[in-house]
N, C-alpha and C positions, 0 to 999 in steps of 0.2 A: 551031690557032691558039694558040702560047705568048703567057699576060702576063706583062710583064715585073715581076721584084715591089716593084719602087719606083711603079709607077702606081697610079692614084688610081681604082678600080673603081666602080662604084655599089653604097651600102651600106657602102664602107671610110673607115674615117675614116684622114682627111690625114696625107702621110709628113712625120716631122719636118723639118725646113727648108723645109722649104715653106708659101708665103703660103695663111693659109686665105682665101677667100673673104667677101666680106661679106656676102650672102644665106644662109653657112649659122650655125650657131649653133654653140653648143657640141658639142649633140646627134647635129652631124654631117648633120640634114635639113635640107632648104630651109626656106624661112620664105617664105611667099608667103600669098596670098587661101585656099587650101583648107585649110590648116593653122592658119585664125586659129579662137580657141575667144572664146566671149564672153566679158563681164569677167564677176566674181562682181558679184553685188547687196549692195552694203551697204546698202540702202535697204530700213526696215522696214516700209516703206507698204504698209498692208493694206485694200484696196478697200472701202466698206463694202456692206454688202448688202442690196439693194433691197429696197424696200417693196413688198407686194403693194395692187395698188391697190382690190380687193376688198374686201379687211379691213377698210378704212378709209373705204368709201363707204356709206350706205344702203341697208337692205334695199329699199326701193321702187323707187328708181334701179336697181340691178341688177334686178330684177322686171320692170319697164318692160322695161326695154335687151334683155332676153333674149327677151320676148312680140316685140317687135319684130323681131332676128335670126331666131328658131325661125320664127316667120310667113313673115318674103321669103323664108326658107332652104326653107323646107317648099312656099312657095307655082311656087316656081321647079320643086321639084325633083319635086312630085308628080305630074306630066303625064306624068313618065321612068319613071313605077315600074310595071314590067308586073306591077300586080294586077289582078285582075276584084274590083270593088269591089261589094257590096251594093247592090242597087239603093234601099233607105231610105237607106243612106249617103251612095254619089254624090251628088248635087244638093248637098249641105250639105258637102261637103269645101272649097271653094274659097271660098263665102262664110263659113267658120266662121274659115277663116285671113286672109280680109280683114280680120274683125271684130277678130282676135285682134293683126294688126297697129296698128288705129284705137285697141281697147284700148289696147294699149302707148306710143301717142304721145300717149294721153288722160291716162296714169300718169305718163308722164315730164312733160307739159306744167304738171302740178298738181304735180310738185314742184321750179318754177321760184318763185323769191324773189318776195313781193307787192310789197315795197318794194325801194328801192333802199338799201344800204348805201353810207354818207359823205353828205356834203354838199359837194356837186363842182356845178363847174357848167357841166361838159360833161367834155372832153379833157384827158387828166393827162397830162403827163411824168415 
């Protein structure tokens, strides 16, 4: 199969007198959806970066919070754990983790405000 050498192959760019196409560009490729590249960013917006919220709370509060997690975390999961537990141990593992959770909501509840901050007299907008 001879081409003739005035045709327009794929990959040659257009024979002179001839209308180029609108969809191609200079480059001689299509310009369509796969060939779109994104714009550049002129925008110098630099996200700022979060606060850890740790750092900025009370040691008590985290103290509490954590008695309370480690306790339902531990109390859920120690039933799973195929150890043969000391018999002076056993009996006092599950109530030691009740205790350790009541602690933690006895920690957290004592570091609830005694008063009310403002003088409101009820519902804000």
């Amino acid at each position: 199969m001879t081409q003739r050498p005035d045709s327009n192959g794929p990959g040659r760019r257009p024979v002179a007198g001839r209308p180029v196409p609108k969809n191609l560009g200079d480059s001689g490729r299509p310009k369509g959806p796969r060939n779109f590249g994104p714009a550049e960013d002129e925008d110098d917006f630099v996200p700022p970066n979060p606060k850890n919220p740790l750092a900025s709370s009370r040691p008590a509060i985290v103290l509490g919070w954590g008695m309370v997690i480690i306790g339902i975390i531990a109390l859920v999961s120690v039933p799973f754990i195929p150890i043969d537990w000391p018999s002076l141990l056993a009996p006092w593992i599950v109530p030691g983790l009740i205790a350790l959770v009541i602690i933690g909501l006895i920690v957290l509840f004592l570091q609830m405000p005694s008063k009310r901050s403002g003088s409101g007299n009820g519902a804000q907008l």
